[in-house]
VMD Tcl script that draws the C-alpha trace (Angstrom):
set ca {
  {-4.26 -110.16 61.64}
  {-0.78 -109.15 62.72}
  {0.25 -108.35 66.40}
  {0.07 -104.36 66.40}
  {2.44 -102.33 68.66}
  {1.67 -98.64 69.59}
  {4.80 -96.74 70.53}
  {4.24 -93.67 72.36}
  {7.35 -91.18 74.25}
  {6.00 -89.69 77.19}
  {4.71 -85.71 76.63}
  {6.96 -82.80 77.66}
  {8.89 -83.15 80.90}
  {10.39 -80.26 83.24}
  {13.46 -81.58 81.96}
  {12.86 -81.31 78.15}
  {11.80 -77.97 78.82}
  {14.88 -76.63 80.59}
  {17.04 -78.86 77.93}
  {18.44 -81.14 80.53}
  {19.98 -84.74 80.35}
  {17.29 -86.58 81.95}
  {18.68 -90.23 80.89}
  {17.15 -93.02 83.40}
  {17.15 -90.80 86.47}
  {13.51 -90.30 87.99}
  {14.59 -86.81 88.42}
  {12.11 -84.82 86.14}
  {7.91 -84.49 86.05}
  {5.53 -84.53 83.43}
  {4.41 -80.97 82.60}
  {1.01 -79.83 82.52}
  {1.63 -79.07 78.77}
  {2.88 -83.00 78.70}
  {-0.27 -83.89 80.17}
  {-2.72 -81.99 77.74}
  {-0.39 -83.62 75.01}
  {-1.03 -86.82 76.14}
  {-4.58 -86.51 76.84}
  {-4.79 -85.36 72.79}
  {-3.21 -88.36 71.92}
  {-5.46 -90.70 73.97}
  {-8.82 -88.77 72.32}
  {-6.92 -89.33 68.58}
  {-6.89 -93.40 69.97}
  {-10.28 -93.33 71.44}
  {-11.72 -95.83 68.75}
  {-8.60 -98.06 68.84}
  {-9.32 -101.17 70.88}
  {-6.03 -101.77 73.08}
  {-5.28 -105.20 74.34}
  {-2.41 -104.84 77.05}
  {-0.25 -101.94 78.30}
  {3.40 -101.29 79.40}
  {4.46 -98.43 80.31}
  {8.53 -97.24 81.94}
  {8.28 -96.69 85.40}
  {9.61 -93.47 85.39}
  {7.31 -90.87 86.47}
  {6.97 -88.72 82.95}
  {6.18 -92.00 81.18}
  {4.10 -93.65 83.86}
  {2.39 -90.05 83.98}
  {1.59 -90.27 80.48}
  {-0.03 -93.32 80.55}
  {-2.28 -92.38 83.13}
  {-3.26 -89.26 80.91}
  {-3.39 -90.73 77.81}
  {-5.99 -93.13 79.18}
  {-7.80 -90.25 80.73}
  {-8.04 -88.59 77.60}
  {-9.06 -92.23 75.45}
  {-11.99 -92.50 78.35}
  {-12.01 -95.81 76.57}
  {-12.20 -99.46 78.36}
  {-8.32 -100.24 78.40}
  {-6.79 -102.66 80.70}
  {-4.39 -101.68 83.71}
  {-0.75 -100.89 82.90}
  {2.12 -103.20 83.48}
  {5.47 -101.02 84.76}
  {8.37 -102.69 83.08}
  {11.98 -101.88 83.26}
  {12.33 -103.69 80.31}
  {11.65 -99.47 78.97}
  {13.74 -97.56 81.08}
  {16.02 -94.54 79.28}
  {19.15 -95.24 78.34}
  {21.71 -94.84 81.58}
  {23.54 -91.38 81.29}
  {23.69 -91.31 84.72}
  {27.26 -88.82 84.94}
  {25.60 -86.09 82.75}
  {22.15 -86.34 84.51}
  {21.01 -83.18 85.09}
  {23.20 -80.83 83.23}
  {22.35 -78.20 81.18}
  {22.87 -79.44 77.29}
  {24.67 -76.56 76.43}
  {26.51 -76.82 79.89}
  {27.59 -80.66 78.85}
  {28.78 -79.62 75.57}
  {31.40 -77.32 77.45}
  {32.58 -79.72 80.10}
  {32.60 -82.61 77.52}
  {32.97 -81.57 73.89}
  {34.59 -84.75 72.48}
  {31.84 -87.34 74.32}
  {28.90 -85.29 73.24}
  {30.46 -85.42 69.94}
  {30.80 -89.23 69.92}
  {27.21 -89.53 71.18}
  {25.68 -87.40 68.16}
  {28.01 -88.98 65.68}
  {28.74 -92.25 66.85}
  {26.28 -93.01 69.79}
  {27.30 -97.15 69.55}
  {30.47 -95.98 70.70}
  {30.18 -93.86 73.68}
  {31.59 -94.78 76.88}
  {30.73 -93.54 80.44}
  {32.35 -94.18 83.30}
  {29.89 -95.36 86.49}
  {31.22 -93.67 90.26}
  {32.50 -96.83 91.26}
  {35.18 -96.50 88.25}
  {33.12 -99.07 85.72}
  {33.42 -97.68 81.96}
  {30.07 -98.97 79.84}
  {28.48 -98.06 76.75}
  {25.15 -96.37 77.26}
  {23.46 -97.43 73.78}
  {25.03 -100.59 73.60}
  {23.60 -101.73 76.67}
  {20.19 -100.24 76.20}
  {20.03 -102.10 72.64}
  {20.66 -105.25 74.42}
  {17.56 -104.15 76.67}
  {15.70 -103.74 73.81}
  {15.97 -107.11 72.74}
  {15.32 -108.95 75.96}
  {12.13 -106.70 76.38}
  {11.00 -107.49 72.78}
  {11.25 -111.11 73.45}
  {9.27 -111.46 76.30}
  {6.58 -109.32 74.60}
  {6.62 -111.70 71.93}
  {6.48 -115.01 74.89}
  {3.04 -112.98 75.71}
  {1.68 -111.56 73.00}
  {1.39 -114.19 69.81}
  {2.16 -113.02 66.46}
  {-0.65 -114.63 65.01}
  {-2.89 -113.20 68.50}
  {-4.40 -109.91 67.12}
  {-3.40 -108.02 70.09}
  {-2.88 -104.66 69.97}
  {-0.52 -103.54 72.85}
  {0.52 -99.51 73.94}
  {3.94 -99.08 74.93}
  {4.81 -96.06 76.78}
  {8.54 -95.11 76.79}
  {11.60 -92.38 76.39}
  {13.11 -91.29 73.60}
  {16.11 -93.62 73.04}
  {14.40 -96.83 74.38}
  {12.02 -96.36 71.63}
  {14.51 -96.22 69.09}
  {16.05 -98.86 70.30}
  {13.44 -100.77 69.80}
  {12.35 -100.17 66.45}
  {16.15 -101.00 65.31}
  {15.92 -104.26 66.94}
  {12.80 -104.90 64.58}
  {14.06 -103.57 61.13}
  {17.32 -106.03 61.71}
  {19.53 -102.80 63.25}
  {20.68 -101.13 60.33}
  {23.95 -98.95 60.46}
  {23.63 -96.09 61.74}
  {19.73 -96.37 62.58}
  {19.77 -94.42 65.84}
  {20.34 -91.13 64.27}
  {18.18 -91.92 61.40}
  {14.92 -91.98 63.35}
  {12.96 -89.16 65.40}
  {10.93 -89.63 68.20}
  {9.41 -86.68 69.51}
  {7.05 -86.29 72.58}
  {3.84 -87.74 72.92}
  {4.18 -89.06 69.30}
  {2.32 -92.18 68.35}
  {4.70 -94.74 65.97}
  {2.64 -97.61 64.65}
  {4.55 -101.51 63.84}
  {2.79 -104.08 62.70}
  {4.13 -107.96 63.22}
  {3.72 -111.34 61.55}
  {5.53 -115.01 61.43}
  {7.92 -115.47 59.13}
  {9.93 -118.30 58.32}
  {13.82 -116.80 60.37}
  {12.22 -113.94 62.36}
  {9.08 -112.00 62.47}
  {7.81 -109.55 59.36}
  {7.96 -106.19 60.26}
  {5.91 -103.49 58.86}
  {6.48 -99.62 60.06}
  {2.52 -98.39 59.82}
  {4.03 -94.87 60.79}
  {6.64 -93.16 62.41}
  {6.43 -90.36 65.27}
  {2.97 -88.95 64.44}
  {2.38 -85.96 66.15}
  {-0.60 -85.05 64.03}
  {-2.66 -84.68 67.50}
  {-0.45 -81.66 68.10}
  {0.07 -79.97 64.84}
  {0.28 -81.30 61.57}
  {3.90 -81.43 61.18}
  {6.95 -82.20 63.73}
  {9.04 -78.57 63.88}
  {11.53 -78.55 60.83}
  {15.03 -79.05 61.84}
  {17.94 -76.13 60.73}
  {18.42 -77.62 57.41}
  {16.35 -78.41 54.53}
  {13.02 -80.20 54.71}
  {11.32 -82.88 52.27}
  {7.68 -83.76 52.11}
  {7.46 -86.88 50.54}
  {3.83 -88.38 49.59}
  {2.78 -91.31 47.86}
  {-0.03 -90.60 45.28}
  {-4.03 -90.87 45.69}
  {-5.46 -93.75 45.23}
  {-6.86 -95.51 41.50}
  {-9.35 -97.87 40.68}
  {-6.27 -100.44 40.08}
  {-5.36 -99.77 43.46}
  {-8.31 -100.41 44.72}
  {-8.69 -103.41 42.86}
  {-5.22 -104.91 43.76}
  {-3.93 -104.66 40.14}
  {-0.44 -104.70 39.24}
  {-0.48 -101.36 37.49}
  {3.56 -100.41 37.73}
  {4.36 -98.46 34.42}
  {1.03 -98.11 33.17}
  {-0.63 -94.67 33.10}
  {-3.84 -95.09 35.79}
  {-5.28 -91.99 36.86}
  {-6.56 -90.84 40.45}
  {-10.39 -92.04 40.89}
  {-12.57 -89.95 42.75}
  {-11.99 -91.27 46.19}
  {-8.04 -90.82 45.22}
  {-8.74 -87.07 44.40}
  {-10.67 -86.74 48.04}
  {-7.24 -88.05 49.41}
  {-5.35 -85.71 47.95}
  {-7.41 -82.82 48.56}
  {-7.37 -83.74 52.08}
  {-3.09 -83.77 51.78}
  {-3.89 -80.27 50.37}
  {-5.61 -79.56 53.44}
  {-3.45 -81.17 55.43}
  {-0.23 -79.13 54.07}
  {-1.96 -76.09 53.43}
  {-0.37 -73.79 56.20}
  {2.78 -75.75 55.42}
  {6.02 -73.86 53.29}
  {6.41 -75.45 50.50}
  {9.40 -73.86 47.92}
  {9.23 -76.25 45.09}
  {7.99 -79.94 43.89}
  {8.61 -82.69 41.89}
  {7.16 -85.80 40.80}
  {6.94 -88.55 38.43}
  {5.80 -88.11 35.47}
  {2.74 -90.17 35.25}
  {-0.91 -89.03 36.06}
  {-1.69 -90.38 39.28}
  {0.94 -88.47 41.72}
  {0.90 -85.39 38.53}
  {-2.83 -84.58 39.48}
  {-1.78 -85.34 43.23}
  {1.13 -82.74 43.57}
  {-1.04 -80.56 41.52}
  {-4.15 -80.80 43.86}
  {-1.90 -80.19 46.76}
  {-0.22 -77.25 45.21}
  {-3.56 -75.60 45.03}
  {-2.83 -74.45 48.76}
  {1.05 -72.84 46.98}
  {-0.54 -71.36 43.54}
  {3.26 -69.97 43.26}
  {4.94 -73.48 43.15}
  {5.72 -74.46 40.04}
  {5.88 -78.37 39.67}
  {8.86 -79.95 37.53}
  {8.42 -83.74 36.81}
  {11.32 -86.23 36.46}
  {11.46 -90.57 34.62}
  {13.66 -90.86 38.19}
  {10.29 -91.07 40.25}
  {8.18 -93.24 38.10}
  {6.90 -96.25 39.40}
  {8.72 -100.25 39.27}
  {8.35 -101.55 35.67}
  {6.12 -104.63 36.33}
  {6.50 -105.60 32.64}
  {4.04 -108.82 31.95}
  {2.07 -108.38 35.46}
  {0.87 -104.39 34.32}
  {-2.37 -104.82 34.26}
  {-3.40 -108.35 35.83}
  {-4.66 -109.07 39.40}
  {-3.07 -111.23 41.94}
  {-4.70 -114.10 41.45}
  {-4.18 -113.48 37.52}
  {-0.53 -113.37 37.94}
  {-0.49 -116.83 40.47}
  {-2.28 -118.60 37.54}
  {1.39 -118.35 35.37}
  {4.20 -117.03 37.94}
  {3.08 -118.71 41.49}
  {6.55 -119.39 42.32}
  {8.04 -115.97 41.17}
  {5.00 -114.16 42.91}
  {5.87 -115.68 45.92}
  {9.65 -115.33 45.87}
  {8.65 -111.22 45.28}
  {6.31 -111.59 48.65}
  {9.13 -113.84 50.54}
  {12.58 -112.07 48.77}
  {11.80 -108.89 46.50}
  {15.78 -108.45 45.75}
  {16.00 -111.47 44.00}
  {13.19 -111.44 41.61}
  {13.38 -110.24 38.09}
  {9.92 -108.92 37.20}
  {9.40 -111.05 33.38}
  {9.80 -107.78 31.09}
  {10.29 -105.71 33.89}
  {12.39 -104.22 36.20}
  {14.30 -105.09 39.72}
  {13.95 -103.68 42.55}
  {17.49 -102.42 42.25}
  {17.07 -100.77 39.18}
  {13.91 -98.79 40.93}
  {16.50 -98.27 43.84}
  {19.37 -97.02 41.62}
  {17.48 -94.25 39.82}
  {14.74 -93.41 42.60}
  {17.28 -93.00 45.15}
  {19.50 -90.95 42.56}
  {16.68 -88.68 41.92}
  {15.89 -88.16 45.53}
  {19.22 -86.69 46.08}
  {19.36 -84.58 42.88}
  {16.37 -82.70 44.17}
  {17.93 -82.66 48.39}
  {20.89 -81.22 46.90}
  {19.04 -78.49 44.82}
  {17.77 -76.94 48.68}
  {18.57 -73.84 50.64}
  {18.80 -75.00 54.42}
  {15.76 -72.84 54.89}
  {13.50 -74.40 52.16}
  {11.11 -77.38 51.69}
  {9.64 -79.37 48.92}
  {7.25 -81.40 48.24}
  {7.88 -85.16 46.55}
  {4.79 -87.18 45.08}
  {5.91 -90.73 44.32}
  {4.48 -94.03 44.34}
  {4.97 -97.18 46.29}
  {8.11 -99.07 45.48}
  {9.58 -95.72 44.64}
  {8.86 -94.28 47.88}
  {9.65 -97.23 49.59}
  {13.26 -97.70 47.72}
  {13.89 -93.86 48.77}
  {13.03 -94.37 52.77}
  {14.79 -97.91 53.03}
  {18.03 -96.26 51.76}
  {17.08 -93.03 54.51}
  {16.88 -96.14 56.89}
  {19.63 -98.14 56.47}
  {17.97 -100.97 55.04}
  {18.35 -102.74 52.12}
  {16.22 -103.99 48.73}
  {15.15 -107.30 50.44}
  {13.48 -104.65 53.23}
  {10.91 -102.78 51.24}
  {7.79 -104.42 52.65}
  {8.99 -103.16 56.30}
  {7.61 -99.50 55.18}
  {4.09 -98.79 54.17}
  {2.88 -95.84 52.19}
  {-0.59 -96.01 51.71}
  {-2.25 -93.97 48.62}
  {-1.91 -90.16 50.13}
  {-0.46 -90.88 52.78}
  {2.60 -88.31 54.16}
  {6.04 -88.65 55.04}
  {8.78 -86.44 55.76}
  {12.87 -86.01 56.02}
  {14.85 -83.60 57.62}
  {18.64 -82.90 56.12}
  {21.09 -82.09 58.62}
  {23.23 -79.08 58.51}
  {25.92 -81.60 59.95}
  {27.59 -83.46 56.78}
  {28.63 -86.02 59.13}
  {25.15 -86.57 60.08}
  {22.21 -88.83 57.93}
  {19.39 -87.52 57.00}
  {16.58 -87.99 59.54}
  {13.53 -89.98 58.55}
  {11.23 -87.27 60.86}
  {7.56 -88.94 60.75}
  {6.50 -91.87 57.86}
  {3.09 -92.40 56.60}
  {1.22 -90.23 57.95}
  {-3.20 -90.70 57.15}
  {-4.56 -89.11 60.34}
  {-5.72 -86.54 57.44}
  {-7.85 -89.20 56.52}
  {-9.65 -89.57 59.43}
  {-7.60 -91.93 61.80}
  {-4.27 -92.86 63.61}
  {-4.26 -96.23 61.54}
  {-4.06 -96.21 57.62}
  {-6.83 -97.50 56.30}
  {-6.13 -96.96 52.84}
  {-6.30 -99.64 50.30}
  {-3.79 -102.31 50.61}
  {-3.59 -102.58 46.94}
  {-0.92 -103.67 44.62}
  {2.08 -101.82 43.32}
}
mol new
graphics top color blue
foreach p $ca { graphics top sphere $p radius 0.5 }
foreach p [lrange $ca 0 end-1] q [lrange $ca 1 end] { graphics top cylinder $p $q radius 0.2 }
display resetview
């Protein structure tokens, strides 16, 4: 079993509520609301054993550890307050008024939306620094001591209690720190991200289990000013369930895969939804249409873009199957997915080239106000966040989407900005913070 990190910003603070630039001053308190969101969260994590916990010293995240565990009422062991996950230092704008900094300081505030790497502050004593730059170096030294503690191989599972940027920081230092990553990720209070690690031969293997759940709040993180996708990977089939290769080949939804995506229906029922798409075969068809059950005016439009990786010879066999004439190719596609050619198949750049295409033929079809619902499959849905993400082919096993499971992106209104990956894989519809939906093959 992998070492399993729980990533968890602190709940609302008096700062967050007046929109203030809290940074790595203690200046601001957990609110009561912050409190009742963190007890939530601790009830949603009440059956998850936890191993260690380290938590920022600063009162709103050392706050919401102590409510968190309150609400878990759950054996846990006592906190460890590490500095290792203090904010990032933007100690000259602590305090102001957002809308007050971007008045006094237009051009900076502009360079830290835009360009965060490059922003540079200047200390009282007249040193200049670079606020993210520093913090991502923090990242890394805290990362590395967890890992001196807590054994990849150990089956820990550890709670880490943090701030906004810090935890950011941190999950870039895992995926490799794409370009760009820090304003490709969203973090929002009290939300729970879930990364699985394992050894690997360079570094560790990094898996994101999900990204900013807030599901112990409301079902969705608030939609952004510009247009909103809902991307969900399809209910689950016997193959899946099975671990069969089934790629190209036309499975339908078993009964347990229709439950899942009546629960998605469920799930995004209260949820606007202006259109949807999805490919063309029958297992994410019948899911989009069960889920559109809850929007009877949606009409769903299908497109080849979305279908699933061509697996050519392995359609159909199991693992082991497939080891018994391809060992060495099944392991490079394990070990190095962009450099295998599936035998009568496809690449994973070819799924890349037209998923990711397709993806941002439907984006651009959006009014800032609208949303739509995607229903994909695995290596499709993977392809589309990787790109969101920054990564590359050879990253596609860093993102799970289990069968139903719910993800979704926020466009900017900002051309100059990427889109924002908002939350990723969410299952809690299924019954629980951790996705316990069949590992499966493609």
């Amino acid at each position: 079993m992998p070492l399993r990190l729980l990533l968890v910003r602190h709940g609302l603070s008096s700062f967050n509520k007046e929109r203030r630039i809290q940074g790595r001053d203690d200046l601001s308190n957990l609110s009561e609301e912050g409190h009742e969101q963190a007890r939530r969260l601790g009830r949603s994590l009440a059956d998850v054993p936890i191993d260690a916990i380290y938590s920022s010293p600063l009162r709103r995240a050392a706050s919401t550890t102590t409510s968190l565990l309150e609400g878990r009422d759950a054996a846990a062991p006592q906190p460890e307050f590490d500095d290792g996950l203090l904010e990032v230092d933007l100690n000259p704008w602590s305090g102001l008024l957002i809308d007050e900094l971007t008045q006094r300081f237009p051009e900076l505030y502009d360079t830290w939306k835009r360009r965060p790497m490059e922003l540079e502050l200047t200390h009282s004593d007249g040193r200049t620094y670079r606020p993210l730059v520093e913090l991502m170096q923090q990242a890394r030294g805290f990362l590395d001591a967890l890992f001196q503690r807590h054994a990849l191989t150990g089956n820990d599972t550890v709670l880490v209690v943090a701030h906004n940027a810090i935890l950011r920081c941190l999950m870039l230092v895992m995926l490799g720190e794409p370009d760009h990553g820090f304003r490709r990720l969203r973090v929002d209070n009290t939300s729970l991200s879930i990364v699985n690690l394992q050894p690997g031969e360079e570094k560790p293997l990094v898996q994101i289990e999900c990204l900013n759940s807030t599901t112990h709040l409301s079902p969705l993180p608030p939609k952004t000013a510009g247009a909103r996708l809902i991307l969900v990977r399809h209910g689950e089939t016997d193959w899946n369930r099975a671990g069969r290769f089934q790629g190209q080949i036309d499975i339908p939804l078993n009964d347990h895969g229709r439950q899942q995506a009546a629960a998605a229906q469920e799930f995004l029922k209260d949820i606007r939804i202006d259109g949807a798409w999805s490919s063309c075969l029958s297992r994410p068809t019948e899911t989009a249409e069960i889920i559109l059950k809850s929007h009877p005016s949606v009409s769903l439009r299908q497109t080849d873009g979305l279908v699933e990786i061509g697996h050519g010879a392995w359609e159909g066999k199991l693992e082991s199957e497939i080891r018994d004439d391809w060992s060495e190719l099944l392991d490079t596609w394990k070990r190095a997915p962009e450099t295998v050619q599936m035998p009568d198949g496809e690449t994973i750049q070819d799924v890349w080239a037209r998923s990711v295409r397709s993806w941002g033929e439907i984006a651009t079809q959006l009014k800032d106000e609208e949303t739509a619902l995607v229903v994909a499959h695995d290596a499709v849905n993977k392809t589309i966040l990787c790109d969101l993400l920054g990564l590359t082919p050879a990253d596609i096993w860093m993102v799970k989407q289990g069968n139903g499971g719910v993800t979704v992106v926020d466009i900017p209104t900002d051309s100059g900005q990427p889109a924002v990956v908002t939350c990723l894989n969410l299952t809690s519809h299924f019954g629980s913070v951790i996705d316990r939906t069949a590992a499966g093959a493609l």
